[in-house]
C-alpha positions as CSV (number, residue, x, y, z in Angstrom):
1,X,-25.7,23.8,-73.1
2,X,-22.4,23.6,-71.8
3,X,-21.7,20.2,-69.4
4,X,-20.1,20.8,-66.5
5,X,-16.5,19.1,-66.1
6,X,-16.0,20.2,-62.3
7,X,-15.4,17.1,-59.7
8,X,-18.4,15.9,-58.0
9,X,-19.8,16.2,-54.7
10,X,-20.8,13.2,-52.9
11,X,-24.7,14.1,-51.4
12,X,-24.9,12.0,-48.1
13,X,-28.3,10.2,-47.9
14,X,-30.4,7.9,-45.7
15,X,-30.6,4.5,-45.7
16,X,-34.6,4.8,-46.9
17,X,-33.8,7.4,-49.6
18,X,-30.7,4.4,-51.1
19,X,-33.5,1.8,-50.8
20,X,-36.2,3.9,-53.1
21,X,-33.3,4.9,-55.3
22,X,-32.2,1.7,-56.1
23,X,-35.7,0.7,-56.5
24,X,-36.3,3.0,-58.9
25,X,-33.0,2.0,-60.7
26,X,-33.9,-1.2,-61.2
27,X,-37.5,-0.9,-62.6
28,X,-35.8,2.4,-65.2
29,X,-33.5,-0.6,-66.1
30,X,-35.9,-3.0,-67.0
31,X,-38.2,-0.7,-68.3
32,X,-35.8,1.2,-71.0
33,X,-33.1,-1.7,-71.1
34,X,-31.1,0.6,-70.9
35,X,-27.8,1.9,-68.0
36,X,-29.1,3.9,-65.6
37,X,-27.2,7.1,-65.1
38,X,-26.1,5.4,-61.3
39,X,-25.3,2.0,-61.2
40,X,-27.5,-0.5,-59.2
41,X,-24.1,-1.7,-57.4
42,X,-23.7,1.7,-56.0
43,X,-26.8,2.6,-54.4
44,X,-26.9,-0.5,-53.0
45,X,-23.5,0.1,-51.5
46,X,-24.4,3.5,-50.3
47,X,-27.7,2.2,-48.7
48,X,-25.6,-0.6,-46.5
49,X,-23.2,2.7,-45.7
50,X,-26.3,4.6,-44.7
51,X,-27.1,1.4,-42.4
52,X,-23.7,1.5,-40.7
53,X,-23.8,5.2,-39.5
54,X,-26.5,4.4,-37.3
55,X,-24.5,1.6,-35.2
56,X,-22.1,3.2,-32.4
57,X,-18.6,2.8,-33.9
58,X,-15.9,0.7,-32.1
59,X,-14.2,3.9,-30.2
60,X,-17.5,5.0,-28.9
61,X,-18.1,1.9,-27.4
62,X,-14.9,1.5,-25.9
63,X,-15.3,5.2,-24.3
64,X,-18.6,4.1,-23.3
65,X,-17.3,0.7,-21.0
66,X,-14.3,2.8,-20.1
67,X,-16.7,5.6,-18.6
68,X,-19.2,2.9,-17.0
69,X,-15.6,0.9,-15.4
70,X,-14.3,4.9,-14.4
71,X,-17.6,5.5,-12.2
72,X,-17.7,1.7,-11.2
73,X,-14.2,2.2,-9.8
74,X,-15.3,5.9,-8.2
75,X,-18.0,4.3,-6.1
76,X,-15.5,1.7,-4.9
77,X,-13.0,4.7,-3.7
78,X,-16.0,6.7,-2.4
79,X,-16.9,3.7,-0.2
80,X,-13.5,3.3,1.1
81,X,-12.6,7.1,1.8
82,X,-16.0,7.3,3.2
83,X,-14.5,4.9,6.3
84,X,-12.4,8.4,7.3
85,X,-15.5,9.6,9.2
86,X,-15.7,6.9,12.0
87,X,-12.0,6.1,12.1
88,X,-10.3,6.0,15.6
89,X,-8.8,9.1,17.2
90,X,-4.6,9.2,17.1
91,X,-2.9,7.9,19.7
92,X,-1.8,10.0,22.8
93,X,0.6,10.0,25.2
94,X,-0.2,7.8,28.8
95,X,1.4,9.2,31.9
96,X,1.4,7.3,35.2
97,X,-0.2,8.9,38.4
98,X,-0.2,11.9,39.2
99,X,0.1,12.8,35.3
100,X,3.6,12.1,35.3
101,X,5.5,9.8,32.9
102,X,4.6,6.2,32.6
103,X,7.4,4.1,34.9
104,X,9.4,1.2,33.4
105,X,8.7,-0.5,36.3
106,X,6.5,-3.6,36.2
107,X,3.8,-4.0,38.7
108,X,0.1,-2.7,39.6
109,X,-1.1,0.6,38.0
110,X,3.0,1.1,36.4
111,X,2.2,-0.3,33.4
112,X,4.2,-2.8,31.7
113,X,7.9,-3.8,31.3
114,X,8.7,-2.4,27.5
115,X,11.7,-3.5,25.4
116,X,12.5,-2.3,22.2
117,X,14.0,-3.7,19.7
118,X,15.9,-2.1,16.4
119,X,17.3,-4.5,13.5
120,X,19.8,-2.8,12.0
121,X,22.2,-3.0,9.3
122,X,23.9,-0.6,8.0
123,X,22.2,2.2,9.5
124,X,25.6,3.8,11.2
125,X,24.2,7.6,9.8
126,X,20.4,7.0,11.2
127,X,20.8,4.9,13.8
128,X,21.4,7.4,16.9
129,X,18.3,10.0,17.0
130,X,16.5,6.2,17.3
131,X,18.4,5.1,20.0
132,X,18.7,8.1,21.9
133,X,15.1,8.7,21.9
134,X,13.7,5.3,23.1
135,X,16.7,5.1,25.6
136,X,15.5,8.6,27.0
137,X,11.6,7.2,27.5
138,X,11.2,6.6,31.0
139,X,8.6,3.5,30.3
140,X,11.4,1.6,28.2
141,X,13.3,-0.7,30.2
142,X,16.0,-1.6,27.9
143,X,17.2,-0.9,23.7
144,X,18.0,-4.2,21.9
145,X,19.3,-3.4,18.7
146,X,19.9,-6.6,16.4
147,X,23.4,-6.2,14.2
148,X,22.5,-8.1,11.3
149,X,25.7,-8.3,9.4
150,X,26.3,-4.5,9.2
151,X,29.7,-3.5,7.4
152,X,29.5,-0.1,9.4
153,X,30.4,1.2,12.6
154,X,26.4,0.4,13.4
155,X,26.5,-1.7,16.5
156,X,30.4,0.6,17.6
157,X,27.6,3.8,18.0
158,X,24.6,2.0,19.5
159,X,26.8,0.2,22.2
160,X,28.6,3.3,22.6
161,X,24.8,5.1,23.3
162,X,24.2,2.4,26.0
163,X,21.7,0.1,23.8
164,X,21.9,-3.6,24.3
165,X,24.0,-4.7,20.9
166,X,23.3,-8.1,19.6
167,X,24.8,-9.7,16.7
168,X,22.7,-11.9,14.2
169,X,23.9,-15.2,13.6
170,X,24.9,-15.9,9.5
171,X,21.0,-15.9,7.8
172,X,19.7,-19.2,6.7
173,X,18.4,-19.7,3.5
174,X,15.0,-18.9,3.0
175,X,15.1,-15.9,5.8
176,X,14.9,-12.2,5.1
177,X,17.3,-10.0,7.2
178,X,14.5,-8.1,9.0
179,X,12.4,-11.0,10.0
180,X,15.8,-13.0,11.1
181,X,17.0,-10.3,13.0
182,X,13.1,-9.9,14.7
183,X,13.0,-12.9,15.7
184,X,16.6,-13.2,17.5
185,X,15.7,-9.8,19.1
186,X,12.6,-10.7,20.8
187,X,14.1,-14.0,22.3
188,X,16.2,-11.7,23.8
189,X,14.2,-9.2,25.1
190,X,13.2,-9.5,28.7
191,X,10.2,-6.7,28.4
192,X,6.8,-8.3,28.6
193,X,5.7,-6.3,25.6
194,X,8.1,-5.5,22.8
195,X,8.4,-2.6,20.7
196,X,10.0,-3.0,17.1
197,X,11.4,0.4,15.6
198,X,13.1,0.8,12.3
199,X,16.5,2.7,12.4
200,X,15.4,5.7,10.7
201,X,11.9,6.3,13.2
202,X,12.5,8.9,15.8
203,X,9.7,8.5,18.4
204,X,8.6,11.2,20.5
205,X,8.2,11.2,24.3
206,X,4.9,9.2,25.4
207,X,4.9,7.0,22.2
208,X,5.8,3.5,23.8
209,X,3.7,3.9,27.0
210,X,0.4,4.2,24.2
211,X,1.3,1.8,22.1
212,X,1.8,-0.5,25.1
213,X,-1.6,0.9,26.2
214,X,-3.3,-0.1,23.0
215,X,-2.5,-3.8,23.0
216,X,-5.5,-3.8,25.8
217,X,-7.6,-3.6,22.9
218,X,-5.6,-5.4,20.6
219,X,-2.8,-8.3,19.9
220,X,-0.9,-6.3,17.1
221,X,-0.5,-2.1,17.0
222,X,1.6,-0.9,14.0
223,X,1.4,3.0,13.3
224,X,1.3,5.3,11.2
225,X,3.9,8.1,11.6
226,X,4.7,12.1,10.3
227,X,6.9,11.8,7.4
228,X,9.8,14.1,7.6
229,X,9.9,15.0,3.4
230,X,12.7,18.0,2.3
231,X,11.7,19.6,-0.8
232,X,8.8,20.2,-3.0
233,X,9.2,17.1,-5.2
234,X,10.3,14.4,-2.8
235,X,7.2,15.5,-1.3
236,X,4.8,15.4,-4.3
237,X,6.3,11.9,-5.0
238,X,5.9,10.5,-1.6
239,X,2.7,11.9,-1.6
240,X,1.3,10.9,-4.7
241,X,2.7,7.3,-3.4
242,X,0.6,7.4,-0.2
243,X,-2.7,8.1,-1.7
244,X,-2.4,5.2,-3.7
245,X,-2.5,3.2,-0.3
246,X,-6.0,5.1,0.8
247,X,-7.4,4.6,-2.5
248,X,-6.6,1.0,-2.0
249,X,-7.5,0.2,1.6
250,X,-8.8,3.6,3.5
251,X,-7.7,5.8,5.9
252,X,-5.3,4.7,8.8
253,X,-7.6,3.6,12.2
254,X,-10.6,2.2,10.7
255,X,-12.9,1.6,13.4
256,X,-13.9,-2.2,12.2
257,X,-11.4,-4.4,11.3
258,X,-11.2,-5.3,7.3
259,X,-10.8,-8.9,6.6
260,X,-7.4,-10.5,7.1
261,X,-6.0,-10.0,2.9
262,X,-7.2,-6.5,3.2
263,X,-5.3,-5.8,6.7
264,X,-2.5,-3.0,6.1
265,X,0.4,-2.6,8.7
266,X,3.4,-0.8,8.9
267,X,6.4,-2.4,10.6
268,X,8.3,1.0,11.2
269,X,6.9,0.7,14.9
270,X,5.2,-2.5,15.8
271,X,3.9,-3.6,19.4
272,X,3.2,-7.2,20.8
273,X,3.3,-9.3,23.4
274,X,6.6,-11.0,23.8
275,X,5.3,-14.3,25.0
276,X,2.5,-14.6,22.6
277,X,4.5,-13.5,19.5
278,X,7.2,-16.7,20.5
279,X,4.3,-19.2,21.3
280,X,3.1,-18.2,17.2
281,X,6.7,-18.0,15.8
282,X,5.1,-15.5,13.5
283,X,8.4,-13.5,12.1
284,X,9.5,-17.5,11.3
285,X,5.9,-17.9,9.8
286,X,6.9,-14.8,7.4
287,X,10.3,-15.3,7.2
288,X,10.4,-15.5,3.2
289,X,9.0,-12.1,2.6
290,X,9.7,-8.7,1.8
291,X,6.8,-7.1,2.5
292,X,7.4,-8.3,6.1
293,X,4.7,-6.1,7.8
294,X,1.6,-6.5,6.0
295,X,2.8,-10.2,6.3
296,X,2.9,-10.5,9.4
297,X,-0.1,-8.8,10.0
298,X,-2.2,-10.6,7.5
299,X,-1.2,-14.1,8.9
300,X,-1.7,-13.3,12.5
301,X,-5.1,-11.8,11.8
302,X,-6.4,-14.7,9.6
303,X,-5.4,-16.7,12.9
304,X,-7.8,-14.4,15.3
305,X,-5.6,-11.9,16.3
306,X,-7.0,-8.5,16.5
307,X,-4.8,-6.4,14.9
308,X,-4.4,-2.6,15.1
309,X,-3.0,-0.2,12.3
310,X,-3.2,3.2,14.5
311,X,-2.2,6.8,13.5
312,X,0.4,8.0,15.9
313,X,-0.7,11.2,16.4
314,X,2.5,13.3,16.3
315,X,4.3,10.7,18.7
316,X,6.5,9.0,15.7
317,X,8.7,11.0,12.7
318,X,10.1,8.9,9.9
319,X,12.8,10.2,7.8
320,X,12.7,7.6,5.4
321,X,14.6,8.7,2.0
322,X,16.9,11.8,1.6
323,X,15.5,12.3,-1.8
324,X,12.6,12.3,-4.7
325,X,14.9,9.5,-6.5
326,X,15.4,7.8,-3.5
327,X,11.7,7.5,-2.8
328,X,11.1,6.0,-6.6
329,X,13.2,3.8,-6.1
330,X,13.0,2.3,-2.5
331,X,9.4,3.1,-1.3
332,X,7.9,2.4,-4.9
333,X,9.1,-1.2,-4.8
334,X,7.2,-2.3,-1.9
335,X,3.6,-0.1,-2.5
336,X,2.1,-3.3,-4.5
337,X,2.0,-5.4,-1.8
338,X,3.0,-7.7,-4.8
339,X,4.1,-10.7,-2.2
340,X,1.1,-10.4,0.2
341,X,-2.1,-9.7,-2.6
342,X,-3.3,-12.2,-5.2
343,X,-2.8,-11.9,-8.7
344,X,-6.7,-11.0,-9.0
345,X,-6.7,-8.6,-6.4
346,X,-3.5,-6.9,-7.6
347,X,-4.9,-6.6,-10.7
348,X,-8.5,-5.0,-9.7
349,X,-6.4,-2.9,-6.5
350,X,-4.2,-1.5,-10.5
351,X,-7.5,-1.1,-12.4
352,X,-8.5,1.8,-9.7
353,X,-6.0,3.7,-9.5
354,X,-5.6,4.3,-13.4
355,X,-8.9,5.1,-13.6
356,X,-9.8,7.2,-10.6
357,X,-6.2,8.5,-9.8
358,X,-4.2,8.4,-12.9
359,X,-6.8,9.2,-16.2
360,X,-8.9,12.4,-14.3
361,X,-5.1,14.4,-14.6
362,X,-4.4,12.9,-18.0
363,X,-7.5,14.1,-19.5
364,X,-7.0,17.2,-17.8
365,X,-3.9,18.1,-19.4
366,X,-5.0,16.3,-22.8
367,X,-8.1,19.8,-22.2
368,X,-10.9,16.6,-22.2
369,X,-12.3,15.9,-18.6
370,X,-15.1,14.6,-18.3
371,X,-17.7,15.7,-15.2
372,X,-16.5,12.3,-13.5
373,X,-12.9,13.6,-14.4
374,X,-13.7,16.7,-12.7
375,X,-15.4,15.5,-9.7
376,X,-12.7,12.9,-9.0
377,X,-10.2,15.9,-9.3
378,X,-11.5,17.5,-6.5
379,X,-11.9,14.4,-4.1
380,X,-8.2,13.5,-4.6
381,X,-7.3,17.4,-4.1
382,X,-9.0,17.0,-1.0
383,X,-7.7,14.2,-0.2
384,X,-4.1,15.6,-0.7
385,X,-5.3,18.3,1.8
386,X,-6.0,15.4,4.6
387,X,-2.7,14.5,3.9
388,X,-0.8,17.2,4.7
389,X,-1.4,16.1,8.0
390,X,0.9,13.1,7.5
391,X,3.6,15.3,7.3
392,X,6.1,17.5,9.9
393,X,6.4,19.8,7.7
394,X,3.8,19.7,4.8
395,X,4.4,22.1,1.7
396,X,2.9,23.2,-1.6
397,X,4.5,19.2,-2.9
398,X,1.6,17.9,-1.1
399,X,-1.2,19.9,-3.3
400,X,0.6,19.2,-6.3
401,X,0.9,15.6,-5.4
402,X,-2.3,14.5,-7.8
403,X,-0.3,15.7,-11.1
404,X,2.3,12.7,-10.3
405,X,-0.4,10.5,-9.7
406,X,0.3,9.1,-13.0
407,X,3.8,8.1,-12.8
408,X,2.9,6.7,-9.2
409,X,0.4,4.3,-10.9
410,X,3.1,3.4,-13.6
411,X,5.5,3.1,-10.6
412,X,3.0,0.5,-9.2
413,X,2.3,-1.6,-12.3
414,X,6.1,-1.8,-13.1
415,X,7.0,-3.4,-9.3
416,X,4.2,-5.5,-9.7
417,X,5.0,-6.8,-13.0
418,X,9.0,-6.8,-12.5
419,X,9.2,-7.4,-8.6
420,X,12.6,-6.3,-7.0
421,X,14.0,-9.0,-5.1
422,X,17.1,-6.8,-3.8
423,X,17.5,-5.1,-0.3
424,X,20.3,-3.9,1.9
425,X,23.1,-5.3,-0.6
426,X,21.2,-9.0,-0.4
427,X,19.4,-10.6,-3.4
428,X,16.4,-13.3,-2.9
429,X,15.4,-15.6,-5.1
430,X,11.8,-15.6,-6.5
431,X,10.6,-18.2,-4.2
432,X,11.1,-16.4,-1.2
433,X,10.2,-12.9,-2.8
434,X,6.7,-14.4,-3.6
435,X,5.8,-16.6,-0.8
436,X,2.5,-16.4,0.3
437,X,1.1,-14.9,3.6
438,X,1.2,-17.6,6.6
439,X,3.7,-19.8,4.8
440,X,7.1,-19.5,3.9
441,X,10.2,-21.6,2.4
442,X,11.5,-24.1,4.7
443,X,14.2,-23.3,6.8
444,X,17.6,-24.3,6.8
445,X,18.6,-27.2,8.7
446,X,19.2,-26.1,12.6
447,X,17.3,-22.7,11.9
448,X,14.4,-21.7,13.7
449,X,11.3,-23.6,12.5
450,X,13.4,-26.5,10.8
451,X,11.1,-29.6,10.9
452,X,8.3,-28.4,12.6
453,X,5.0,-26.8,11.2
454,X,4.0,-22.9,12.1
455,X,2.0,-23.4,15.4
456,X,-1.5,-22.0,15.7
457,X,-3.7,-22.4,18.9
458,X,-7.4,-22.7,18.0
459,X,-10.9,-23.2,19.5
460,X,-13.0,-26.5,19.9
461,X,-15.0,-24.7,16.6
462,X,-11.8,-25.1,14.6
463,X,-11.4,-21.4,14.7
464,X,-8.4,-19.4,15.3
465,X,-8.1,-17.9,18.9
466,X,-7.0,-15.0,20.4
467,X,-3.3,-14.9,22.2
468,X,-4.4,-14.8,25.7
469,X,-3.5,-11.2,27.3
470,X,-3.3,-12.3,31.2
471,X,0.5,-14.1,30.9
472,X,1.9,-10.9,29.5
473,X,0.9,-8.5,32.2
């Protein structure tokens, strides 16, 4: 007989079949003395093999807590899209008696005395539509519009439009432009409810008369506006970037307020009551931080303030970046919130995104969705359909806006962990880039606020109170 010289091939066997092989190794061995034709050392190996293919290996049980955080994450969206079915209508237009625009004119049934007030710097090429449309409201009194240190013919063109033009003293340290130039405007503003607008909003006839209307029901109204968005990916981008702030907090209007470190704002178009915003000093209270609107917001709410994030209905257009780079850059530095949110909260507000926004595309392209993948595919698409609504004139960038839902959640993690602390040609330091909601750096010497606590009024319970509404009307 010939012996076969051909290379082996390693039989797989169970752990029981090792055991009884070995077994019968050992008693051959002591039986004949002799070496077994396989070794002792070997079956024994191959049994405590056999015994580790029936444990999950490390990668399944990563996958496994991945897939169990994925649909822990999912219910958390779910819960907070679900808010979209009972959230307030948008905002409409209020006209005075007999239907006709609301009057400017103080007194019974004319509604209230509105000023508006624009800080501006640098805005010379944005600046006018702004102006021009609040000046042509018939239920705004007067245009304040704050110069804060502009290097451009910015306050030449609103002064030469017939807006109110005043100059910002030099900014103390520890202040942020905006909230600086907030705070001088609103001294000066001689409307009993005041209306903040960023240079690049363009507000439609019939928005400040409902905004005015809406502080009946609250103490702060910011809104949401139409995006004005040219081209398919500046579109997608700012898309993709927007969804990130409904998977984090809901839709706009939510019909009961969230707690004050979840309230959202946006300080494009903000409405208050002059005399109760001064008797707070809130823009001082906030003056240290970038994300100036959710700031504010959060502060005045955690002192009782009911506060309002409303959509606008059609009655406010921003045209807020000229391109897909441009909103990268500028809007993706302040999504995170990174000044006004808690490590933890930043951290777990992250964690959902990449799994319910970010990994269901990733897989998809990788050809491994899961279901969950798949089913959180389709929200998001439909989501991205709500959307379009959030737009003046929505293209196809909007339903292709979950494929860049990645890079927005990279975006997002890279502000967070490397904060810019850079805006219209100024640089902050740290300290002020990071202070935390309700307090702030001290002042400069002289500077509004130096030497004095933040004031808050408060019930006999200890609790914080509403402004009262009577004095401004």
């Amino acid at each position: 007989m010939t012996r076969s010289t051909g290379p082996r091939t390693a039989v797989p066997i169970s752990a029981a079949q090792a055991t009884v092989l070995t077994a019968a190794a050992q008693a051959t061995a002591a039986r004949t003395g002799r070496r077994t034709a396989v070794p002792v050392t070997t079956l024994t190996a191959a049994a405590r093999a056999a015994a580790r293919t029936g444990r999950r290996s490390p990668l399944r049980t990563a996958l496994a807590v991945l897939t169990a955080c994925q649909a822990a994450a999912a219910a958390v969206v779910a819960v907070r899209l679900a808010r979209g079915r009972t959230r307030l209508p948008p905002l409409s237009p209020v006209t005075g008696p007999g239907n006709g625009p609301l009057s400017p004119a103080a007194g019974p049934g004319r509604g209230p005395r509105i000023s508006v007030v624009v800080p501006a710097r640098d805005e010379e090429h944005r600046i006018g539509p702004c102006v021009s449309a609040a000046l042509a409201d018939p239920a705004v009194a007067e245009v304040v519009v704050v110069d804060d240190g502009s290097r451009d013919g910015t306050a030449r063109l609103a002064a030469g439009l017939g807006a109110k033009v005043l100059a910002a003293p030099p900014l103390p340290a520890g202040w942020v432009g905006k909230q600086w130039a907030l705070r001088h405007g609103t001294e000066a503003a001689l409307g009993d409810v005041v209306v903040t607008l960023d240079a690049d909003a363009r507000p439609a006839p019939g928005l400040f008369g409902a905004v005015a209307a809406a502080l009946d029901a609250y103490d702060l109204v910011t809104v949401g506006p139409r995006f004005v968005c040219d081209g398919i990916a500046e579109q997608a981008l700012h898309s993709a970037f927007l969804a990130t702030l409904v998977y984090r907090f809901g839709p706009i209007g939510p019909s009961s307020p969230p707690p004050p470190h979840r309230v959202v704002a946006n300080g494009q178009c903000t409405a208050f009551r002059r005399t109760a915003m001064l008797a707070t000093d809130g823009f001082t209270r906030v003056r240290g931080h970038l994300t100036d609107d959710v700031a504010l917001a959060r502060t005045l709410a955690a002192d009782g303030w009911a506060v309002g994030f409303l959509d606008s209905g059609g009655l406010l257009e921003v045209d807020m970046h000229e391109s897909a780079a441009e909103v990268w850059r500028e809007w993706g530095r302040s999504l995170p919130l990174r000044d006004v949110t808690s490590p933890g909260r930043q951290a777990a507000d992250l964690a959902v995104l990449w799994l319910t926004a970010a990994l269901p595309p990733v897989r998809l392209v990788a050809g491994r969705p899961t279901r969950l993948d798949l089913a959180l595919l389709a929200v998001r698409l439909l989501l991205a359909g709500a959307l379009r609504g959030s737009y003046t004139r929505p293209g196809p960038g909007t339903l292709l806006s979950p494929l860049l839902d990645p890079l927005a959640a990279f975006r997002l993690t890279a502000a967070t962990l490397r904060p810019v602390r850079t805006w219209r040609g100024r640089s902050y330091p740290a300290a002020v880039a990071g202070a935390v909601p309700g307090t702030a750096p001290a002042a400069a010497p002289g500077g509004p606020g130096a030497g004095r606590p933040a004031r808050k009024v408060t019930t006999g319970a200890g609790r914080s109170a509403r402004p009262g509404r009577s004095a401004a009307r």
